[in-house]
C-alpha positions in Angstrom: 0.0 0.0 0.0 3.0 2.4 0.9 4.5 1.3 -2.3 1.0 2.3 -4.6 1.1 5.9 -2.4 4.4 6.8 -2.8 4.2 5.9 -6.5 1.2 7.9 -7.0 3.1 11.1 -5.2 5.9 10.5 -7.8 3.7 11.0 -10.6 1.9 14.1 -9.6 5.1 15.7 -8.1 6.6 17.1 -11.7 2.8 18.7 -12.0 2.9 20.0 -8.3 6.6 21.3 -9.4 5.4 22.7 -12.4 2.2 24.6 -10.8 4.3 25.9 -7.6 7.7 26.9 -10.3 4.6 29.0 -12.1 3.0 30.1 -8.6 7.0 31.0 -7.8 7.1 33.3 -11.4 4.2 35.0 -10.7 5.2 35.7 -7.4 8.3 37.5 -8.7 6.9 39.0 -11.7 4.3 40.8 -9.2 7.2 41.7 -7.1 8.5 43.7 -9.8 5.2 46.0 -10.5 4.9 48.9 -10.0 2.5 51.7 -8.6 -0.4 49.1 -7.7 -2.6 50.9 -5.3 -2.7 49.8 -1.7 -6.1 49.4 -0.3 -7.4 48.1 3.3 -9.9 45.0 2.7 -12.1 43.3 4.5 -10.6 39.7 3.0 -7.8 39.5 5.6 -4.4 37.5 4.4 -2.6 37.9 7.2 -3.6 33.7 8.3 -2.0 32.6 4.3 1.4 32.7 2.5 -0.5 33.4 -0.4 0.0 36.7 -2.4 -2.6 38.8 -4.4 -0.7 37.9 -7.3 -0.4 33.9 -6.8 -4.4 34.3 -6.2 -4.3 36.4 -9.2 -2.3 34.1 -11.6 -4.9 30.6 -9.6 -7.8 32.8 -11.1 -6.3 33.2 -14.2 -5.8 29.6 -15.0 -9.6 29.4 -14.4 -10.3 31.4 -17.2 -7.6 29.9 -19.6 -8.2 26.6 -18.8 -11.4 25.3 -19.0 -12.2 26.1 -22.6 -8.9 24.2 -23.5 -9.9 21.0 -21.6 -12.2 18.0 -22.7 -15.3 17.6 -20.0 -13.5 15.2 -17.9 -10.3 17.9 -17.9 -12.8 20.2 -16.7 -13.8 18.5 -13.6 -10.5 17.5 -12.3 -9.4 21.2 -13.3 -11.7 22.2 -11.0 -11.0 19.9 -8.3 -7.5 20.9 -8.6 -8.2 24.6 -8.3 -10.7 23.7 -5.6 -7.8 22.5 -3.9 -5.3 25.1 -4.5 -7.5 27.6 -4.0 -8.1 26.7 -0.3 -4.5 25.6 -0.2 -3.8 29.6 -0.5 -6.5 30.5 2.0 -6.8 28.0 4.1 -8.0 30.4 7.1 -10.9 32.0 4.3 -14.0 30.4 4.8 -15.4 31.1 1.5 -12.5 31.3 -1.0 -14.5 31.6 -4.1 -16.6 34.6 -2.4 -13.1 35.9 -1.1 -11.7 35.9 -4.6 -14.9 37.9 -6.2 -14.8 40.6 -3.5 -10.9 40.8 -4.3 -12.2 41.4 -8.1 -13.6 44.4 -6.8 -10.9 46.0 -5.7 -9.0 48.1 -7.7 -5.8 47.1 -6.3 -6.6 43.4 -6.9 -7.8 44.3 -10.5 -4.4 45.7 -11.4 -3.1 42.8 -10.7 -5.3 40.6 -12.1 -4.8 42.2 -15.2 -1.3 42.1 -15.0 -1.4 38.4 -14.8 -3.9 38.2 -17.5 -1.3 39.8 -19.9 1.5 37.8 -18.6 -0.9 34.7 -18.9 -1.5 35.6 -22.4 2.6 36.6 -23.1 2.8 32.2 -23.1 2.0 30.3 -26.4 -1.2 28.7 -26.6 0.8 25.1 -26.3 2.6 26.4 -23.2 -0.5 27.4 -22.0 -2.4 24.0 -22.4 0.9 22.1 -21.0 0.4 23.7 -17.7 -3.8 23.3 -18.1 -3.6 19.4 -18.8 -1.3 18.7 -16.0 -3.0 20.9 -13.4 -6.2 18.7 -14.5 -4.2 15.7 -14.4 -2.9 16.3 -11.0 -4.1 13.8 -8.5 -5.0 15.0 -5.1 
């Protein structure tokens, strides 16, 4: 049984690699804006390790990726992002509500849009690559 595990870790680790290496870039391509305003909201980050813009670049994916993925690609996507998503805030009790109300914010939206065009800077290949093994990962 230990065996079957660890083998099944070993396979989703190069996609777990590959997500957190592009969580990593985004981190340090937001790092690197400048002049995003700074506004007080109610969401509060302080309980995650996440960053506006690795929420930013999560909500990206899941509006890039589903289009690109075959039903059954859709649904693990979304179990995936399910996953990430309260990976990032694991102290929000509604993530998905957290992440609209962020979409409000005009900070937030600077960013987002920022990761949009960065998002958009890979090919449409590249772009599917990182889709298909997010979906494939196994959680």
């Amino acid at each position: 049984m230990q065996k079957l595990f660890n083998q099944s870790q070993a396979k989703s680790a190069p996609r777990k690699i590959m997500l957190t290496a592009a969580v990593g870039s985004v981190a340090l391509f937001g790092s690197m804006l400048t002049n995003a305003a700074e506004t007080t909201i109610p969401v509060d980050l302080a309980g995650t390790a996440a960053t506006k813009h690795e929420i930013a670049v999560l909500q990206v994916l899941s509006e890039v990726c589903p289009p690109m993925l075959n039903n059954q690609q859709k649904s693990n996507f979304y179990k995936a992002y399910n996953y990430e998503l309260k990976q990032m805030l694991p102290t929000i009790e509604n993530p998905k509500a957290a992440i609209q109300y962020l979409s409000t914010q005009q900070d937030y939206k600077v960013i987002l849009s920022s990761m949009r065009n960065w998002t958009m800077g890979f090919s449409a290949e590249e772009n599917l690559a990182l889709c298909t093994d997010l979906a494939n990962t196994e959680y």
